[in-house]
RODO-2510 file (C-alpha; in nm, 4 decimals, decimal comma):
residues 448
     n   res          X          Y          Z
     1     x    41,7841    12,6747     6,6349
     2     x    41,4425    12,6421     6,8172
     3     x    41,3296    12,5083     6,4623
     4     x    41,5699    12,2512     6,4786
     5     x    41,5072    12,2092     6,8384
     6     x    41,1422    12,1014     6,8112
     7     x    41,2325    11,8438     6,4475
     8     x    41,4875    11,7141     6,6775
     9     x    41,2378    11,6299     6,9589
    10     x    40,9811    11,5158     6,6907
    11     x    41,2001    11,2731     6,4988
    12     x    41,3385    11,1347     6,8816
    13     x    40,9659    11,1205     6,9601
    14     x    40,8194    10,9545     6,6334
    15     x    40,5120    10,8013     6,6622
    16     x    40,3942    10,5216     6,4022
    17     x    40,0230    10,5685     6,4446
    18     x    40,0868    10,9819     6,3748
    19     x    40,3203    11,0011     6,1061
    20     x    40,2218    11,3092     6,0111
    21     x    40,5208    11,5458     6,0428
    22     x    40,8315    11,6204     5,7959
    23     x    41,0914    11,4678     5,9554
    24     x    41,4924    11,5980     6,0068
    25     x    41,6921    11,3601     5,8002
    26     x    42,0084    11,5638     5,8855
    27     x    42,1469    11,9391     5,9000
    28     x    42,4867    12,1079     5,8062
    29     x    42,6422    12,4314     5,7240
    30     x    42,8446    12,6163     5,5080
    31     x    43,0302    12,9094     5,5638
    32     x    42,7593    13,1332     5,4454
    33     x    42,4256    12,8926     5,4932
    34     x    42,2620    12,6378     5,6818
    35     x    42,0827    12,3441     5,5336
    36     x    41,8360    12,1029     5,6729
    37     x    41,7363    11,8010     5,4636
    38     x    41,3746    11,7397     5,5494
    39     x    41,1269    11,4526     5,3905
    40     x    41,0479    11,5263     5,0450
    41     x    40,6675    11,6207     4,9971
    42     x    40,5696    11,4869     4,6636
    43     x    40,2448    11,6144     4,5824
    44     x    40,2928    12,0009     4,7237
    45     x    40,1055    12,1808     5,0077
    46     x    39,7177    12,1748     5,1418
    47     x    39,6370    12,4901     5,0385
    48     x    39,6328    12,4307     4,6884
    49     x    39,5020    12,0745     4,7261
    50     x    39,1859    12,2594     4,9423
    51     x    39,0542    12,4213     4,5936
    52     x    38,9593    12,0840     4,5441
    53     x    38,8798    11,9525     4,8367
    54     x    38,6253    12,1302     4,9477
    55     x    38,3910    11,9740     4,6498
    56     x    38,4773    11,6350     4,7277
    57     x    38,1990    11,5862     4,9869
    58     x    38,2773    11,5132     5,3893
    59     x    38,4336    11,1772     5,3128
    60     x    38,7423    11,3918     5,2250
    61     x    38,7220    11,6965     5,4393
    62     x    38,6499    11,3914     5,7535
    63     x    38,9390    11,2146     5,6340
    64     x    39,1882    11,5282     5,6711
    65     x    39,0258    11,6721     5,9589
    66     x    39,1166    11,3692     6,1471
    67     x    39,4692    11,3319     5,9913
    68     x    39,4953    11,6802     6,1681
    69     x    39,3511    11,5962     6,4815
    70     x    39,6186    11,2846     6,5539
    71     x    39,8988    11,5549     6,4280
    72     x    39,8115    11,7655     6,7029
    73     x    39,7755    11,5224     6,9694
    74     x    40,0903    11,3708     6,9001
    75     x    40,2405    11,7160     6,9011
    76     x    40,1361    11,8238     7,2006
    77     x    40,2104    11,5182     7,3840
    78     x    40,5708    11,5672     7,3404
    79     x    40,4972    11,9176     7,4682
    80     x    40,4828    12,0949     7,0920
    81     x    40,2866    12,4084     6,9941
    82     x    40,2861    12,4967     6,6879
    83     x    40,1649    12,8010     6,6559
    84     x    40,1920    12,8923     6,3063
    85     x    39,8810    12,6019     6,2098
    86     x    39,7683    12,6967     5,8516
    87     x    39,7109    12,5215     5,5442
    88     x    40,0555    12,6224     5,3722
    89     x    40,2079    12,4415     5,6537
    90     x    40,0546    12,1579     5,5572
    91     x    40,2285    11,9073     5,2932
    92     x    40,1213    11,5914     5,1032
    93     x    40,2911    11,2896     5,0445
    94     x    40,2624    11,0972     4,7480
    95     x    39,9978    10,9000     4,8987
    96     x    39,8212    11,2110     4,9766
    97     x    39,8368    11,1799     5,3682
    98     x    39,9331    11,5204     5,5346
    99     x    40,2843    11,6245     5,6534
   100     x    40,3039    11,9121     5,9195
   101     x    40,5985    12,1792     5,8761
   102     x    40,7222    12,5155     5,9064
   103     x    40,8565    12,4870     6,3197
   104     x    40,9882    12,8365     6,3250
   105     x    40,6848    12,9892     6,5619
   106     x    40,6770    12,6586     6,7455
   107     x    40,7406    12,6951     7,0973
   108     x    40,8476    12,3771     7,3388
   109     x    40,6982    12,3949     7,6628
   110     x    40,9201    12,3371     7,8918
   111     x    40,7526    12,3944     8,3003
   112     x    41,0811    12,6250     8,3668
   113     x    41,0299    12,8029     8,0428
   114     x    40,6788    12,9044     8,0625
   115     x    40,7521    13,2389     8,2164
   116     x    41,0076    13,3532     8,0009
   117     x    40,7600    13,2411     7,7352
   118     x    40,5119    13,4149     7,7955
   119     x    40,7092    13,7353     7,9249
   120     x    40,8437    13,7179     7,5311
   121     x    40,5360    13,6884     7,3800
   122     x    40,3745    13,9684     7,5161
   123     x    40,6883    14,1967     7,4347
   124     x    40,6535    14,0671     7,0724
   125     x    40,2667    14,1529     7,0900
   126     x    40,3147    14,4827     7,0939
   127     x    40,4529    14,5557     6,7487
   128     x    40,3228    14,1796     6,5742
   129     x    40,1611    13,8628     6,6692
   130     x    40,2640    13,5110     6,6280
   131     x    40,1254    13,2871     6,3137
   132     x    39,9035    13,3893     6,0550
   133     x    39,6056    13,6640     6,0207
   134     x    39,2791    13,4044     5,9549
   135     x    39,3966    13,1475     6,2119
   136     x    39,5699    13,3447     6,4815
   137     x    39,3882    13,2252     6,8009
   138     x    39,2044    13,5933     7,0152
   139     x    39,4567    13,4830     7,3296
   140     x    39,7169    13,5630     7,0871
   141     x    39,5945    13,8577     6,9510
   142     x    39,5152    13,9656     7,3520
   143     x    39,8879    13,9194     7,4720
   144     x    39,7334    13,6242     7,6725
   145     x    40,0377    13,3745     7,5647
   146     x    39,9263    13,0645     7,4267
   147     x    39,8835    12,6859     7,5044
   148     x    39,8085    12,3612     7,3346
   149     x    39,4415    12,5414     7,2807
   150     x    39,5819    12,7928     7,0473
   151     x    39,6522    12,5049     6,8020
   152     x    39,3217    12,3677     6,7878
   153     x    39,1477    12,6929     6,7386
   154     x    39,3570    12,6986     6,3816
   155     x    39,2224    12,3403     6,3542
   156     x    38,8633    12,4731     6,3848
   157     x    38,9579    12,7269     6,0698
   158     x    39,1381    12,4674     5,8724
   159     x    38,8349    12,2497     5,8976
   160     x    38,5641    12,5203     5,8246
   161     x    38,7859    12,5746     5,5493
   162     x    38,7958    12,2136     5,4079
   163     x    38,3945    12,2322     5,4496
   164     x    38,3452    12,6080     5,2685
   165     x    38,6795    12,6450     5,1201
   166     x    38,7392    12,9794     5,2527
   167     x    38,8277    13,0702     5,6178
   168     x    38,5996    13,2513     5,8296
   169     x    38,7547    13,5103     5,9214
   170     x    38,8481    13,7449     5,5990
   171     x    38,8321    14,1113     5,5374
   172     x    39,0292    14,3285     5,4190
   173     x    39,3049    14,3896     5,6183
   174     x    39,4747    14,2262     5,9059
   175     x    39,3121    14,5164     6,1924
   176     x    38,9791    14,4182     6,0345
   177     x    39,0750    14,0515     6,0488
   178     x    39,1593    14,0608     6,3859
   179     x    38,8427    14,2907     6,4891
   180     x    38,6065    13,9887     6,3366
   181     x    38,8068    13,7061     6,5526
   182     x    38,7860    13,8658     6,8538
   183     x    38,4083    13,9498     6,8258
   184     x    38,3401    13,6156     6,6664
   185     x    38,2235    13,7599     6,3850
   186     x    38,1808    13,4564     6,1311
   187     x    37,9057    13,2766     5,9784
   188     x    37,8296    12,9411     5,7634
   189     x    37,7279    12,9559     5,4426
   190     x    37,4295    12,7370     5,3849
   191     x    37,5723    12,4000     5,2060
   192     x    37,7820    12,3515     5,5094
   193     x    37,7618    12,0250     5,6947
   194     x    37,5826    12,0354     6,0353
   195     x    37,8153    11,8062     6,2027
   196     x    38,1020    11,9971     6,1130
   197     x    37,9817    12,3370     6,2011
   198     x    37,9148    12,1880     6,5200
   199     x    38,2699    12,1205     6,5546
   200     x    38,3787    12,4150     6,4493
   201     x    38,1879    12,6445     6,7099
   202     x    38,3116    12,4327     6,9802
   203     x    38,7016    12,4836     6,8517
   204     x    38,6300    12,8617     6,7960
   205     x    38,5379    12,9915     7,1445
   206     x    38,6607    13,3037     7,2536
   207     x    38,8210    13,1594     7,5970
   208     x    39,0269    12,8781     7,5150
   209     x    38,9072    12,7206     7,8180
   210     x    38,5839    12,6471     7,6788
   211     x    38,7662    12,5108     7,3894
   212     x    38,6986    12,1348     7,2720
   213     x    38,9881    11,9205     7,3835
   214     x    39,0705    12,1851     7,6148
   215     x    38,9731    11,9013     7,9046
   216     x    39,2095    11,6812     7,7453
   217     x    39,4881    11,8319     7,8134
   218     x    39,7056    11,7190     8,0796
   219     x    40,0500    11,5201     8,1613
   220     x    39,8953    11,2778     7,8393
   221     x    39,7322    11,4657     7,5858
   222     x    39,4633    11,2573     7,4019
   223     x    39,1711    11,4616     7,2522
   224     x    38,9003    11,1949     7,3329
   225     x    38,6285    11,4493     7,3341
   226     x    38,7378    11,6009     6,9644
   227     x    38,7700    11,2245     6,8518
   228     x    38,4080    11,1452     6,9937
   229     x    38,2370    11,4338     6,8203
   230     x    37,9573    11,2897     6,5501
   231     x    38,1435    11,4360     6,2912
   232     x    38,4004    11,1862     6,2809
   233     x    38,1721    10,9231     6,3503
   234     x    38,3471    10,5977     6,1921
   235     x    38,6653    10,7328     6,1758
   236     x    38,9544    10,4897     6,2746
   237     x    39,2181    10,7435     6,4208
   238     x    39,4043    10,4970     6,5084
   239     x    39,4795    10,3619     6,1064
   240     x    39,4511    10,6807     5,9508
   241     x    39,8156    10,6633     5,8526
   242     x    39,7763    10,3286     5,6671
   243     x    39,4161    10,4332     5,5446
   244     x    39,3828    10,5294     5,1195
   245     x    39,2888    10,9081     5,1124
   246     x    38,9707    10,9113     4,9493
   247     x    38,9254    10,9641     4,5873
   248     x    39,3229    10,8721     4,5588
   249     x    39,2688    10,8753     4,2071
   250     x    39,1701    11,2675     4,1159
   251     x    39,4630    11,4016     4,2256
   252     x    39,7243    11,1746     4,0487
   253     x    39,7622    11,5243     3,8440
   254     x    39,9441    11,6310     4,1559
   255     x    40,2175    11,4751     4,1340
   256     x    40,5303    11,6196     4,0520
   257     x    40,7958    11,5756     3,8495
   258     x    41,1303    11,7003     3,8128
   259     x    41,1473    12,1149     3,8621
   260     x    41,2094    12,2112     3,5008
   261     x    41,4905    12,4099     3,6382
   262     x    41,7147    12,1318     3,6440
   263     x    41,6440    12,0803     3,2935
   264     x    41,7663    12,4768     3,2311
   265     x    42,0140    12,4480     3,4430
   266     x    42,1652    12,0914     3,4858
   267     x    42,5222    12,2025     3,6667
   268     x    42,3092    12,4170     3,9242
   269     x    42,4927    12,3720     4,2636
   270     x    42,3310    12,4197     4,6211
   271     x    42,3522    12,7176     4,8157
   272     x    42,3597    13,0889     4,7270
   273     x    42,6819    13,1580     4,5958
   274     x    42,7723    13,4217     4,3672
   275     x    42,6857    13,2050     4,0569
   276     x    42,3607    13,0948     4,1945
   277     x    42,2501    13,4485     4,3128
   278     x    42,3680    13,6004     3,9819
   279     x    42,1294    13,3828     3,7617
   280     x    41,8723    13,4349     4,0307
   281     x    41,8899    13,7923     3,9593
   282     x    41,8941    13,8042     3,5667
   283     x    41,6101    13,5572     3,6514
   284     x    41,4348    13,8845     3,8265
   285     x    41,5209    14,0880     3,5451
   286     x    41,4033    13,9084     3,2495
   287     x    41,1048    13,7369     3,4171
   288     x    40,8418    13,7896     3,1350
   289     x    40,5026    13,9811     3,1267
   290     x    40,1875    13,8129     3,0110
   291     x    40,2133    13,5520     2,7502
   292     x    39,9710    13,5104     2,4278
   293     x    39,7871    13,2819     2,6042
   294     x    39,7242    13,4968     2,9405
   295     x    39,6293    13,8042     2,7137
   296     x    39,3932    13,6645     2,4962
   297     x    39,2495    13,4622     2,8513
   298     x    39,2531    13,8204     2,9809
   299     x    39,0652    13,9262     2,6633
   300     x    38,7823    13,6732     2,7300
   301     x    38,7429    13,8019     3,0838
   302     x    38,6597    14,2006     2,9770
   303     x    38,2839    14,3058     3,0571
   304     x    38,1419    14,5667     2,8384
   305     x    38,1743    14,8350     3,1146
   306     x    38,5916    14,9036     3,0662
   307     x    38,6065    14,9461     3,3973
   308     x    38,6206    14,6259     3,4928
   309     x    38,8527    14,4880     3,2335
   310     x    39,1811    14,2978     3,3795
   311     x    39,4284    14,4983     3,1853
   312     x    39,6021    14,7751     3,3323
   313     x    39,4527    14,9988     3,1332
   314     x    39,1013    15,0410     3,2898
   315     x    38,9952    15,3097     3,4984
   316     x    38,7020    15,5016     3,6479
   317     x    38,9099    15,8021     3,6922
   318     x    38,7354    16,0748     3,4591
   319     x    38,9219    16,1388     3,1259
   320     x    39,0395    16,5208     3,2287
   321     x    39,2016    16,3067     3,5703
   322     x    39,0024    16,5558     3,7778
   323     x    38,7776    16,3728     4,0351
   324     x    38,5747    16,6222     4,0782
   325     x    38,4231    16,5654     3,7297
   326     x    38,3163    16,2135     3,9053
   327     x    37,9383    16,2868     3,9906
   328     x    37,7773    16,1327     4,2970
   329     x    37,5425    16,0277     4,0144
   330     x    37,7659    15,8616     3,8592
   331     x    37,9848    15,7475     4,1612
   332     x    37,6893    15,5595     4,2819
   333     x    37,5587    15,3956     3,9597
   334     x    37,9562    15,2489     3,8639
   335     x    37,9353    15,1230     4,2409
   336     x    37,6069    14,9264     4,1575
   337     x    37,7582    14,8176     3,8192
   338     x    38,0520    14,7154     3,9871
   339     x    37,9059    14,4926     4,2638
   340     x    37,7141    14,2971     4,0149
   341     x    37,9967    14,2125     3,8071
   342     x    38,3230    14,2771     3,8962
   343     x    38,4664    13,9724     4,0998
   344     x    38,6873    14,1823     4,2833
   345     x    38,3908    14,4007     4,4372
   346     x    38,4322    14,1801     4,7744
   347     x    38,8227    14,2549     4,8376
   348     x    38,7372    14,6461     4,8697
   349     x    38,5188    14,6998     5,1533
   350     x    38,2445    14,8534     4,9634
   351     x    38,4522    15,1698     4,7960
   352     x    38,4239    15,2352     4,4133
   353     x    38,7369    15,1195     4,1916
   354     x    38,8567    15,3496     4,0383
   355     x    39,1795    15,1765     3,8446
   356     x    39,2539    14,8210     3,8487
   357     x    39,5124    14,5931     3,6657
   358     x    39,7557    14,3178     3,6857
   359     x    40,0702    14,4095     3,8251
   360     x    40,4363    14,2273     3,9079
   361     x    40,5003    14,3194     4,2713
   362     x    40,8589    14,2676     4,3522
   363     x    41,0215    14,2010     4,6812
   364     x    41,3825    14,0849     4,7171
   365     x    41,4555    13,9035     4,4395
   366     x    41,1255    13,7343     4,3878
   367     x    40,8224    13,8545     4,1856
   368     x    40,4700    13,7543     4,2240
   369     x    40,1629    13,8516     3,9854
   370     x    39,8628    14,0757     4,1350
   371     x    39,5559    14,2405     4,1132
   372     x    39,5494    14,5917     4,1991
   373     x    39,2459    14,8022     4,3123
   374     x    39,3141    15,1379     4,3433
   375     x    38,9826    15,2739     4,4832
   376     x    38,7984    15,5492     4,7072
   377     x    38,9696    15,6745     5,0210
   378     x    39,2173    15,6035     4,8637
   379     x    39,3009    15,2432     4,9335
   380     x    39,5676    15,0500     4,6613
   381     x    39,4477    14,6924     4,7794
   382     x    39,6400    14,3765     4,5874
   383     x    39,4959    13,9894     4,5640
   384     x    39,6421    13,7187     4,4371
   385     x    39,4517    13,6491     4,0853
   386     x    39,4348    13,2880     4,0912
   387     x    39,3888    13,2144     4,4233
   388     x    39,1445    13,4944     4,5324
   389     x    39,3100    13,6053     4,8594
   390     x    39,3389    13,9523     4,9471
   391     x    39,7490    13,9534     4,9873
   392     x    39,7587    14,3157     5,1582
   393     x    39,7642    14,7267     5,0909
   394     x    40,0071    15,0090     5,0076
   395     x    39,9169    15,2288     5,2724
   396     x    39,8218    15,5604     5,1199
   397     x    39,8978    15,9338     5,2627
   398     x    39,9754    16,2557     5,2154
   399     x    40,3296    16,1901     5,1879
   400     x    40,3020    15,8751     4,9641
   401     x    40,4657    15,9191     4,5988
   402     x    40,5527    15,7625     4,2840
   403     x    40,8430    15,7311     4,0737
   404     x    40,9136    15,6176     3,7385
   405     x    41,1742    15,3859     3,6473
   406     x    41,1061    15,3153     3,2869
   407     x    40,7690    15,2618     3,0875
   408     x    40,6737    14,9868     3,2657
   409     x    40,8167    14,9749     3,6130
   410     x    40,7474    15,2658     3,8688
   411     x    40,7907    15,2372     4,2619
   412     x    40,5263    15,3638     4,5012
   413     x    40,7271    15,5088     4,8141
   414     x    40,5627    15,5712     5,1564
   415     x    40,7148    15,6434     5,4709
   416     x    40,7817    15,2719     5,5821
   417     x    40,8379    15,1236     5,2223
   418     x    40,9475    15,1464     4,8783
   419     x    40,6934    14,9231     4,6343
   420     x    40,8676    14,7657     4,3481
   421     x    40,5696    14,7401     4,0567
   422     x    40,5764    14,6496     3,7466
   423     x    40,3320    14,6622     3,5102
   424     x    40,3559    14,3999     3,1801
   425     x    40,2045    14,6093     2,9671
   426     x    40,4193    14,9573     2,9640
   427     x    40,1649    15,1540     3,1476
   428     x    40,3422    15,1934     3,4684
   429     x    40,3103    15,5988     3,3819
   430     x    39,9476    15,5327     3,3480
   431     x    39,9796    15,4103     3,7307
   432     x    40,1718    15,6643     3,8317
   433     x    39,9664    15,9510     3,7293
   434     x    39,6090    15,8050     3,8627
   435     x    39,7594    15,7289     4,2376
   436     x    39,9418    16,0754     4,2657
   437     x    39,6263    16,2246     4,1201
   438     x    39,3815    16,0143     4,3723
   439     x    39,6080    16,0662     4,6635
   440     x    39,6004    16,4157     4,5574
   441     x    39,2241    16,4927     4,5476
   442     x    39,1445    16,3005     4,9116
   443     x    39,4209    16,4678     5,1023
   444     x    39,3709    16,8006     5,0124
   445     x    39,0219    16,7403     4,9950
   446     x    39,0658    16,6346     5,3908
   447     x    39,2967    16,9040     5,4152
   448     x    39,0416    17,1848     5,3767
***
């Protein structure tokens, strides 16, 4: 409802000149759903268009920046914070201008709802934060509430992320993340443009105060001083909406067509009745392992060291599957191997991998492909393959175990979760044995 609340106020409160929002075309319900119809975003979401980005030069990352910028002062105008400000909440239209979405942390402020607000977000801080690890502003992460200012600071990471094509705040876990944002731990790698690093320390202060555009907020938000800033010298804010992205033409590969599951399944009907949840399921079940194509692509990617192939057969664990046989010797001259050459090296915080392999990691009905690291500690780390983002961690512990289902899928059970994996290649046993055995040897070696 608060979702709907805020598209509500931002389709009453449309603004020409900032068109940059999806926009409630209408909502209804079923007995068992509720629908809104929202503008359709033709070429997908920023995240996947900032692979490319990034190269483009400053023309582009400018050009986005600013589309941002007049988002956000339009938004908080109407007395809109977001709160949630990443690049997956950011869409493209077909004429590759941005679309802001995803309301559902948004928060209205309304003067006679401040301190109810705030009361509520600091009872939520306790257990979880609002928004999203890498951009979550430190007042956030402090129980401090938020404000207009929290926005912009996930406008300073969005646009050092246009400009290096990473954020700058990664590690690898969310407690780690966090412990780098509030020291302001972060640095620019060296092709970064001056102007924009400029820009981006002034958004990323620790007091939101100090902020850029902090100034400029008041009864009429306009972010004059962010505008002004020599990095979007030129820039017509003003005719952004009406202005060609540049380089229209590279991304024409973007757009997309039909879903091919229309094609499969031409009599599909909305919602999630029993029909639709049925195929979703058998969906789950016979979702396919690696095709020809990924194996051999696999196959091209082994180094001559096993360890670090991308099959889930590779391991440093010793062939008897007693640690112990693991020499410091040998410990430390696989840890030197693997930092030169295994591309995964940077997700692990510096401890040895011991097995690693592509996995199917289930959860609900959906599966997604990963990377999994088991390594010293132990730690079970997974990252998305393509994109190279650590996703998270099984926790490991004493009272962590395995269980097989059939050759290839096993779950990992702790005392918070049960992890659905499956592994494409039948050697979910193979899985099974190495993190009961690793868990095994650390515990008890802690133990005594």
């Amino acid at each position: 409802m608060r979702e709907k609340e805020i598209l509500v106020l931002v389709k009453d409160k449309w603004n020409p000149r900032a068109p940059f929002f999806v926009k409630l075309i209408t909502s209804f319900q079923d007995e068992e759903s509720l629908y809104f119809i929202l503008t359709y975003a033709e070429r997908g979401d920023f995240f996947t268009f900032l692979k490319r980005a990034f190269k483009k030069g400053i023309n582009v990352s400018r050009f986005y920046s600013g589309e941002l910028i007049q988002a956000l002062e339009h938004l908080h105008n109407i007395g809109i914070v977001h709160r949630d400000l990443k690049p997956e909440n950011l869409l493209l239209t077909r004429d590759m201008h941005i679309l802001l979405t995803d309301f559902g942390s948004g928060m209205i402020l309304r003067k006679e709802e401040v301190d109810r607000v705030e009361e509520e977000i600091t009872v939520n801080r306790r257990s979880s934060f609002v928004g999203t690890a890498q951009y979550v502003s430190p007042e956030m992460l402090t129980s401090k509430g938020c404000s207009p200012a929290s926005d912009l600071w996930a406008a300073g990471c969005i646009i050092y992320q246009m400009e290096s094509g990473s954020p700058p705040f990664q590690s690898g876990s969310e407690y780690l993340i966090f412990q780098k944002i509030l020291k302001l731990e972060y640095s620019f790698p060296d092709q970064f443009n001056s102007e924009g690093a400029d820009l981006v320390k002034r958004l990323l202060t620790l007091e939101p105060e100090k902020r850029l555009g902090f100034t400029d907020i008041c009864d009429h938000v306009c972010y004059k001083s962010i505008k002004s800033h020599p990095y979007f010298r030129d820039l017509d804010f003003e005719n952004l909406y009406r202005t060609p992205s540049p380089h229209l033409d590279l991304y024409s590969d973007m757009y997309m067509e039909q879903d091919p599951v229309w094609d499969k399944y031409p009599d599909m009907t909305p919602g999630l009745g029993k029909s639709n949840t049925d195929r979703l399921f058998r969906e789950t079940l016979d979702e396919p392992g690696l095709t020809s194509e990924e194996e051999e692509e696999e196959g091209e990617q082994d180094l001559s060291n096993p360890c670090y192939s991308l099959t889930s057969q590779t391991s440093c664990i010793p062939e008897s599957g007693d640690m112990n046989d693991l020499t410091s010797e040998d410990r430390n001259k696989l840890l030197e191997e693997q930092k030169k050459n295994n591309e995964y090296h940077r997700f692990v915080e510096n401890n040895l991998i011991l097995k690693q392999g592509l996995l199917d990691k289930k959860k609900g009905l959906w599966s997604r492909r990963r990377m999994f690291l088991l390594t010293e500690g132990p730690r079970l780390f997974y990252v998305d393959p393509k994109e190279k983002i650590l996703k998270g961690e099984i926790p490991l512990s004493a009272k962590t175990e395995t269980e097989m289902r059939d050759f290839k899928t096993f779950f990992v059970i702790t005392p918070d979760r049960r992890y659905h994996l499956t592994d494409p290649q039948s050697f979910g046993s193979q899985w099974c044995k190495a993190i009961d055995g690793v868990a095994a040897y650390y515990f008890k070696k802690t133990v005594e």
